[in-house]
C-alpha positions in Angstrom: 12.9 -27.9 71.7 12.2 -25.8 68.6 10.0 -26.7 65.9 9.4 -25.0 62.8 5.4 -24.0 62.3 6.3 -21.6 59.0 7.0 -24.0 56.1 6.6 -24.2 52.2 7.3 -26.7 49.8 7.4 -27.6 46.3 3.7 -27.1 46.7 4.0 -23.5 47.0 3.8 -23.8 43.5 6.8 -21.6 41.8 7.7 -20.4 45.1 8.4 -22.5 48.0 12.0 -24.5 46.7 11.7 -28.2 49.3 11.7 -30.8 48.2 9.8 -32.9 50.9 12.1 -35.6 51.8 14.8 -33.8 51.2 13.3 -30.9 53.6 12.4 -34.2 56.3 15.6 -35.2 56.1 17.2 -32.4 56.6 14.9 -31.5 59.7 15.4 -35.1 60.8 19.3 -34.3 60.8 19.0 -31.2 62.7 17.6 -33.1 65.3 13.6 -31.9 64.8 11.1 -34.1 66.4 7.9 -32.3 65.0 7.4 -29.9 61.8 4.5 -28.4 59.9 3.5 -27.8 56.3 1.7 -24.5 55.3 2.1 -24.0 51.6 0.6 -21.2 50.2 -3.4 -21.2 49.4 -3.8 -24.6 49.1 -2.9 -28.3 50.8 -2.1 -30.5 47.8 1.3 -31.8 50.0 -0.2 -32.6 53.0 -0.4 -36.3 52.6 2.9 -36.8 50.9 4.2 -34.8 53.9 2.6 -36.8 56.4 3.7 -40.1 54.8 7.5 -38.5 54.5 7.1 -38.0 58.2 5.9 -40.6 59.8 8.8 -42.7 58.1 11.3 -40.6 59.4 9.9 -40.7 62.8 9.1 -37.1 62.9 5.6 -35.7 63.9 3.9 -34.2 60.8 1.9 -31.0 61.5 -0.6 -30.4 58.9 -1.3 -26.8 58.0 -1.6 -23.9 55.4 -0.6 -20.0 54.9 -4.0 -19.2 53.7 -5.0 -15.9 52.1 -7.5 -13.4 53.5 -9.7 -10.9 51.2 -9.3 -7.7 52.3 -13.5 -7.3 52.2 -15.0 -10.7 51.5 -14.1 -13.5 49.4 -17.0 -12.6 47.1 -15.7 -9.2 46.5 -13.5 -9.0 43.7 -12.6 -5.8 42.4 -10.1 -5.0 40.3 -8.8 -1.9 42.5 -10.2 -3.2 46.0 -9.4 -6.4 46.0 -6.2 -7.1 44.2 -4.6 -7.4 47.8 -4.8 -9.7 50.5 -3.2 -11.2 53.4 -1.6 -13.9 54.4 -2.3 -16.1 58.2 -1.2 -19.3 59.3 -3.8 -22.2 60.0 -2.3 -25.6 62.1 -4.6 -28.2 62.4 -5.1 -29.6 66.5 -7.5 -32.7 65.9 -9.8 -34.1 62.8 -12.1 -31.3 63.5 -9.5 -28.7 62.2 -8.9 -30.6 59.1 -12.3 -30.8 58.3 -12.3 -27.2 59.3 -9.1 -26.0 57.1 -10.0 -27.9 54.4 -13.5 -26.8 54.5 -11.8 -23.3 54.1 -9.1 -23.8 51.3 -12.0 -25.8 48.9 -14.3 -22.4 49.5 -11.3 -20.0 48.7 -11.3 -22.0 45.3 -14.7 -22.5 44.4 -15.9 -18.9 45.9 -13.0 -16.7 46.9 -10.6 -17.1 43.7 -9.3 -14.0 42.7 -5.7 -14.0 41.6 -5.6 -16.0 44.7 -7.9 -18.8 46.7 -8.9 -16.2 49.6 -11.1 -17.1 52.7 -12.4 -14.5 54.5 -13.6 -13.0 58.1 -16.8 -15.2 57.9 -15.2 -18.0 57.1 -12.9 -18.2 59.6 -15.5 -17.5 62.5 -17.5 -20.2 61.3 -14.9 -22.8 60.9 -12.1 -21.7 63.6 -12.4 -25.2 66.2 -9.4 -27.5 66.4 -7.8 -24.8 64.5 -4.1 -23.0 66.0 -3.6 -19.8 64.6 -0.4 -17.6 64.0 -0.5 -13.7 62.3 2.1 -14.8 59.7 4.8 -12.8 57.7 4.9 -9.4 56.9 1.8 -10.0 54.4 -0.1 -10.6 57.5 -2.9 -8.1 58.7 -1.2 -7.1 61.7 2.5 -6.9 60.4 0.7 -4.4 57.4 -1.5 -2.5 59.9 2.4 -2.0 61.6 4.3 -1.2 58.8 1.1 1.5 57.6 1.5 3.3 61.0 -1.9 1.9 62.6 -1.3 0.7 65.8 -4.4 0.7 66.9 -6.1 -1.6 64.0 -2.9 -4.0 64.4 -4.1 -4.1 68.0 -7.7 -4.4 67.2 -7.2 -6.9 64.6 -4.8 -9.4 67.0 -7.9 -9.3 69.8 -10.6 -9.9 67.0 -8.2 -13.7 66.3 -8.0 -14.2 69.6 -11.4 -14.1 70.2 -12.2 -15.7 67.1 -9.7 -18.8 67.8 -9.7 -18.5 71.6 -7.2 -18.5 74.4 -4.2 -20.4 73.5 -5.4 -20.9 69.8 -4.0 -17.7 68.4 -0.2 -16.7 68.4 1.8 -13.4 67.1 4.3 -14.5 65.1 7.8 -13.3 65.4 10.2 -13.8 62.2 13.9 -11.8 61.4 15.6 -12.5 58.2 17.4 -9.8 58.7 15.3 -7.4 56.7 14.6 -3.9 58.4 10.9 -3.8 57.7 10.3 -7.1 59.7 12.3 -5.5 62.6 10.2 -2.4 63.1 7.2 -5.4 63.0 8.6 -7.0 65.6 8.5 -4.5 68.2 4.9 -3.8 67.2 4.1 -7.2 67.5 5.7 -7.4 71.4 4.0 -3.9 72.2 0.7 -5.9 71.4 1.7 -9.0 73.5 2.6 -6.9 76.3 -0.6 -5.3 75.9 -3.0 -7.5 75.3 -1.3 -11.2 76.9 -1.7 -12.9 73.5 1.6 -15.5 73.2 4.5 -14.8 70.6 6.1 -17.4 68.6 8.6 -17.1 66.8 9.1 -18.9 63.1 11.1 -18.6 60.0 9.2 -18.4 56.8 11.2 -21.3 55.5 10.9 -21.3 51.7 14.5 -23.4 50.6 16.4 -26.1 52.6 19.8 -25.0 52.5 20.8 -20.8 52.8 23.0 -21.5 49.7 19.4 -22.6 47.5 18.1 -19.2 48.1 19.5 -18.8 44.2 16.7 -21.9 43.5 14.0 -19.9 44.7 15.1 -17.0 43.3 14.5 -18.7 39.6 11.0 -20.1 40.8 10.3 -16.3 41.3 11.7 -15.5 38.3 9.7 -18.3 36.2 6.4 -17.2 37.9 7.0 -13.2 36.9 8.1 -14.1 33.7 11.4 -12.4 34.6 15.0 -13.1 34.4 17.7 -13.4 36.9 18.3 -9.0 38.2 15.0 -8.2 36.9 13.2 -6.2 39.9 10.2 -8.5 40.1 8.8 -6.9 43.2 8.6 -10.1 45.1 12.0 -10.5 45.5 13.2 -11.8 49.2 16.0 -9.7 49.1 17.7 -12.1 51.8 19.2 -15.3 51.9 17.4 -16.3 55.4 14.5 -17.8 54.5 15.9 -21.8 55.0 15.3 -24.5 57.4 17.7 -22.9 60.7 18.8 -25.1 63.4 17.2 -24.3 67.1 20.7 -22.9 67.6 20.0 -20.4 65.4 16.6 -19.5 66.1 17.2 -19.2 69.9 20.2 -16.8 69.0 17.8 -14.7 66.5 15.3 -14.6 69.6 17.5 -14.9 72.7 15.3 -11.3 74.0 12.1 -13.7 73.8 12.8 -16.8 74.8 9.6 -17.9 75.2 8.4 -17.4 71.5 11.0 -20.2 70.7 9.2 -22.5 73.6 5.7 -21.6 72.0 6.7 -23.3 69.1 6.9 -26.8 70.8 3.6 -26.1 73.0 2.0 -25.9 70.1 3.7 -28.7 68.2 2.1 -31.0 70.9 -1.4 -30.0 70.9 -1.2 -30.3 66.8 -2.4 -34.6 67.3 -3.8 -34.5 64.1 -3.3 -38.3 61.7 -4.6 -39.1 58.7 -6.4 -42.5 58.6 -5.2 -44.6 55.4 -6.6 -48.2 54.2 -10.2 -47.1 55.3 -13.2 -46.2 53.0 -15.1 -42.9 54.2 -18.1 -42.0 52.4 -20.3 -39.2 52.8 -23.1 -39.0 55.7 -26.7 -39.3 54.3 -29.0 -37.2 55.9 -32.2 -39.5 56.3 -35.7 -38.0 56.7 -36.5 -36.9 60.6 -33.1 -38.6 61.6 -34.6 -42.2 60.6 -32.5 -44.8 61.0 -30.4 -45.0 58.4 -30.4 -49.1 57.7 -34.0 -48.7 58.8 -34.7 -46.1 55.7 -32.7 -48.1 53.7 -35.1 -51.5 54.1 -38.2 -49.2 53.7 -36.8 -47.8 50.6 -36.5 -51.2 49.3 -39.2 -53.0 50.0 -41.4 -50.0 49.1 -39.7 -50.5 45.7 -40.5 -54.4 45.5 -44.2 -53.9 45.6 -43.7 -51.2 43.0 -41.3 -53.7 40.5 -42.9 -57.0 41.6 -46.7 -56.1 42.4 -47.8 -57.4 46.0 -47.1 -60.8 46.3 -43.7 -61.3 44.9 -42.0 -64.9 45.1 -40.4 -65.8 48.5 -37.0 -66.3 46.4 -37.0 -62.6 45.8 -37.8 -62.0 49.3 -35.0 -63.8 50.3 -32.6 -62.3 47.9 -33.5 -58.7 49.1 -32.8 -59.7 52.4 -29.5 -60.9 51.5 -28.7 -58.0 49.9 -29.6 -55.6 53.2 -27.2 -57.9 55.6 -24.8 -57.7 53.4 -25.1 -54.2 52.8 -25.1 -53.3 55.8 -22.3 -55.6 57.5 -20.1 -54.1 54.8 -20.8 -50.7 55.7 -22.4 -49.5 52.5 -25.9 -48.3 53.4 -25.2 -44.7 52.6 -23.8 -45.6 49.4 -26.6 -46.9 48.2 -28.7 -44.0 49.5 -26.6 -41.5 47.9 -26.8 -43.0 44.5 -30.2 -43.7 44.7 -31.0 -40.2 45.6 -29.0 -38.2 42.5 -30.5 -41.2 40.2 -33.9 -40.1 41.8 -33.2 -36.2 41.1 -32.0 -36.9 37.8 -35.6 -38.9 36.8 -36.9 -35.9 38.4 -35.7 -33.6 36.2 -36.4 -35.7 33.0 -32.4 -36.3 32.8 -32.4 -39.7 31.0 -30.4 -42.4 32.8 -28.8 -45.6 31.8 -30.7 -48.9 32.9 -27.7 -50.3 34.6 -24.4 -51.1 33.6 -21.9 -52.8 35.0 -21.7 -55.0 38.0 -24.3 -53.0 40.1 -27.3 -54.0 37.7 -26.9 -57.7 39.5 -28.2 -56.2 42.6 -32.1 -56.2 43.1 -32.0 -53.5 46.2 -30.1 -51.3 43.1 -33.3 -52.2 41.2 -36.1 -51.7 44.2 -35.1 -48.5 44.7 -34.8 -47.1 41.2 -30.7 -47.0 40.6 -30.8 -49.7 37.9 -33.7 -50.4 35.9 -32.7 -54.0 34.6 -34.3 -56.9 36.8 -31.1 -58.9 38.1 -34.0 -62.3 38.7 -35.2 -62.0 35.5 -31.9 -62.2 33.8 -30.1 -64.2 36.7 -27.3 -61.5 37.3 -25.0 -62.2 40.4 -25.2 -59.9 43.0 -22.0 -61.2 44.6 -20.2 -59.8 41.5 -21.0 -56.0 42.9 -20.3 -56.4 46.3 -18.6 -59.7 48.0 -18.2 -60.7 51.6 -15.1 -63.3 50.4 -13.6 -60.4 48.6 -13.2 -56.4 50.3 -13.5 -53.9 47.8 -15.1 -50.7 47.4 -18.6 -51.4 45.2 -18.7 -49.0 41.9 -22.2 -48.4 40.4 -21.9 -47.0 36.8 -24.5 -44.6 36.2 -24.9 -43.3 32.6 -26.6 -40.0 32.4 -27.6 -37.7 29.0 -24.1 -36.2 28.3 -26.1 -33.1 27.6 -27.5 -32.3 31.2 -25.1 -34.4 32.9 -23.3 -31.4 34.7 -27.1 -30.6 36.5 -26.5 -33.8 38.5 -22.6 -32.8 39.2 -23.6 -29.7 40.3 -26.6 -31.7 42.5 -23.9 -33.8 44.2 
């Protein structure tokens, strides 16, 4: 079996031409039992392509053709670090999600220039449940090739390895017929032969069909702001780059068989599902790993001798303690904690806070431990209103901060 690890679509914003269930259905016709998505820079398709999948019985493989600064992702010079390359991220397991995505949110929020980039560092520190492949000719090693460095090709493909481990990192293999990738290729099996690291072979599948490599010529054209025979200097100069058959990837790589079996190896260690219908909320971190129900009672009945004096009425008691089962049987102790703890750094900071609005002023743990400031006994507000047993939902405190500073407790969060 072949499957195809090298995909964009319509998410490759102004550059990858699939549309995702036309793509699945087209892989679904040429008999594919597995295929991955790895849009350029960022994973905004993942979940439609997972969904698209898993309805056409085929095995979603969640990925991303990331892009590596050439120093760091904080570097960003205007002569140094214009360029950048491009690698290939599959996720095995959970962990590699959390990993990749981990890694695509930083190239946004500290690598953007020109492009979301990641870096060196961040892929050491965030390379488990993670399969690797050295991508298209914007890949270090394919440039290293083409600039007549063997040796820092070489250097670069053990540095992965080691970095992703033994059967985590692949050379990638691609002909669409262009002579640059060619001369590539036989660097790339020099480095195998030297070194043992596998080859798989892909096709940098941009368009469904060979005959909508016109389509993504446009998309080119509209991101350029060029027209149709304009030199745009990212032009594909081939028609190749479409969703091939395993007919016609075996043929392309009939001298390396095995590059075409790597593909379904790693298809079947890439068990990675997303969980839908469930509510996942942070993880507090609790003081010296205190329980975190435990931390959550203390909280709260600190904050009752603090709102009610010492001897507060039994019926408050009892309230409270209604409150905390139910809190806690629905799964919702961090939530409070979280809330409670950027309300707390707000008051901290002498960021004015609502008193409560909404639904979540009816509960007195809100109140014990500082979220709301209206007493829900005094004015006889309904807890069951913010969070119900009878009735599953996901409880919503509205917390109104000074428009003016309200960013400070964004940026907390």
């Amino acid at each position: 079996m072949f499957t195809h690890l090298h995909t964009h679509t319509e998410f490759s914003l102004l550059d990858g031409a699939c549309r995702i269930e036309q793509l699945i259905s087209r892989a679904k016709s040429l008999g594919m039992q597995s295929l991955a998505i790895t849009d350029h820079g960022n994973m905004y398709g993942a979940v439609d392509f997972y969904k698209a999948c898993k309805k056409e019985g085929i095995k979603p493989i969640i990925g991303c053709e990331v892009y590596v600064a050439a120093r760091t992702r904080f570097d960003k010079d205007k002569v140094l670090d214009k360029e950048y390359n491009h690698l290939i991220l599959l996720c095995k397991n959970e962990t590699g999600y959390k990993n990749l995505i981990n890694m695509v949110s930083k190239a946004f929020t500290e690598g953007f220039y020109f492009k979301p980039r990641i870096d060196h560092d961040l892929l050491e520190k965030y390379s488990e449940g993670l399969i690797c492949l050295s991508a298209c000719l914007a890949g270090e090693i394919p440039q290293a090739i083409l600039q007549k460095d063997y040796e820092k090709a070489k250097r670069t493909a053990l540095w992965y390895r080691d970095v992703f481990g033994e059967g985590n990192y692949y050379l990638e293999l691609q002909n669409h017929g262009l002579p640059e990738q060619l001369s590539v290729n036989e660097g790339v099996k020099r480095i195998a032969r030297e070194t043992g690291i596998p080859l798989v072979a892909t096709n940098d599948v941009h368009y469904i069909e060979q005959a909508d490599a016109k389509i993504q010529q446009v998309l080119i054209c509209i991101a350029t702001n060029h027209v149709i025979g304009d030199d745009t200097g990212l032009e594909f100069h081939s028609n190749e780059f479409y969703l091939k058959s395993e007919e016609e990837m075996r043929e392309l790589f009939s001298d390396v068989p095995d590059a075409i079996d790597n593909t379904q190896i790693i298809a079947e260690q890439c068990n990675f599902d997303f969980e839908f219908g469930t509510t996942k909320l942070p993880y507090y971190e609790t003081p010296d790993n205190m329980n975190h129900f435990e931390y959550f009672k203390m909280l709260c009945m600190q904050g009752m001798k603090k709102r009610y004096g010492e001897n507060p009425p039994k019926e408050y008691y009892d309230r409270l303690e209604y409150e905390l089962d139910t809190v806690e049987k629905m799964g919702y102790t961090d939530y409070y904690l979280i809330v409670a703890d950027f309300v707390s750094f707000a008051k901290s900071k002498d960021i004015p806070v609502g008193p409560g609005r909404g639904s979540g002023a009816g509960s007195i743990a809100a109140y014990c431990m500082g979220i709301t400031d209206l007493d829900p006994m005094k004015y006889n507000l309904l807890f069951e209103r913010f969070l119900n047993p009878e009735r599953v939902s996901m409880p919503d405190f509205d917390i109104d901060f000074c428009y003016e500073r309200r960013q400070e407790v964004i940026d907390y969060v």
